[in-house]
C-alpha positions, 0 to 999 in steps of 0.5 A, spaced: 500 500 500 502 507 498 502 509 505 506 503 507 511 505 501 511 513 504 513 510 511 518 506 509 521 511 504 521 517 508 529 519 509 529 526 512 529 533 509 531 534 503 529 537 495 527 530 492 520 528 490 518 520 490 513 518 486 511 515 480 512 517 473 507 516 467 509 511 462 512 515 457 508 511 451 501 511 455 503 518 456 501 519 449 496 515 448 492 519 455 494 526 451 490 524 446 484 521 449 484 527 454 487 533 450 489 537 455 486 544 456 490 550 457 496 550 453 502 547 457 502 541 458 505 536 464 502 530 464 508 527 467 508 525 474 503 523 481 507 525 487 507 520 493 511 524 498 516 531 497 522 534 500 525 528 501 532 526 502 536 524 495 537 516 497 530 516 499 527 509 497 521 508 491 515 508 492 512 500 490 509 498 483 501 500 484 495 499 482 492 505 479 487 509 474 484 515 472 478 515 475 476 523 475 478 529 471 478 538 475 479 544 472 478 550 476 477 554 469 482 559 470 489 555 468 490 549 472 487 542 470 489 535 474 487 528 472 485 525 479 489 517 480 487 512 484 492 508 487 491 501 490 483 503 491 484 509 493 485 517 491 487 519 498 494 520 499 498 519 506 498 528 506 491 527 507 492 530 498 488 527 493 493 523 488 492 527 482 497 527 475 497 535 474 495 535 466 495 542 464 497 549 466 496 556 463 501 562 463 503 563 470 501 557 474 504 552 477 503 544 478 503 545 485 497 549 485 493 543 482 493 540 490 490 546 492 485 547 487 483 539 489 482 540 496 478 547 494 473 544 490 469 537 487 471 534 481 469 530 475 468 522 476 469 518 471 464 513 469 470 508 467 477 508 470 483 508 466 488 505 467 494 506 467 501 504 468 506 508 473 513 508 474 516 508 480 521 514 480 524 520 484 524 528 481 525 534 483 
C-alpha cells in the first residue's frame, strides 16, 4: 500500500520528490484521449511524498487509474489517480497527475485547487501504468 511505501521511504529533509512517473508511451496515448486544456502541458508525474532526502527509497509498483478529471477554469487542470483503491494520499492530498497549466501557474497549485473544490468522476477508470521514480 502507498502509505506503507511513504513510511518506509521517508529519509529526512531534503529537495527530492518520490513518486511515480507516467509511462512515457501511455503518456501519449492519455494526451490524446484527454487533450489537455490550457496550453502547457505536464502530464508527467503523481507525487507520493516531497522534500525528501536524495537516497530516499521508491515508492512500490501500484495499482492505479484515472478515475476523475478538475479544472478550476482559470489555468490549472489535474487528472485525479487512484492508487491501490484509493485517491487519498498519506498528506491527507488527493493523488492527482497535474495535466495542464496556463501562463503563470504552477503544478503545485493543482493540490490546492483539489482540496478547494469537487471534481469530475469518471464513469470508467483508466488505467494506467506508473513508474516508480524520484524528481525534483
Amino acid at each position: 500500500m502507498a502509505s506503507d511505501a511513504l513510511r518506509a521511504a521517508r529519509s529526512g529533509s531534503g529537495d527530492i520528490i518520490i513518486g511515480w512517473k507516467l509511462d512515457p508511451e501511455q503518456r501519449r496515448e492519455l494526451l490524446q484521449q484527454f487533450p489537455p486544456k490550457f496550453e502547457r502541458v505536464v502530464a508527467d508525474h503523481v507525487t507520493l511524498a516531497t522534500k525528501e532526502a536524495s537516497h530516499a527509497a521508491l515508492p512500490p509498483e501500484v495499482d492505479a487509474a484515472i478515475i476523475g478529471r478538475a479544472d478550476d477554469g482559470d489555468g490549472v487542470e489535474a487528472m485525479v489517480v487512484m492508487i491501490d483503491g484509493s485517491s487519498d494520499r498519506p498528506d491527507g492530498s488527493v493523488y492527482h497527475i497535474t495535466w495542464s497549466l496556463a501562463e503563470g501557474r504552477r503544478a503545485k497549485e493543482s493540490n490546492d485547487m483539489l482540496a478547494a473544490q469537487a471534481w469530475e468522476r469518471f464513469d470508467l477508470p483508466m488505467p494506467v501504468r506508473l513508474i516508480p521514480a524520484r524528481f525534483s
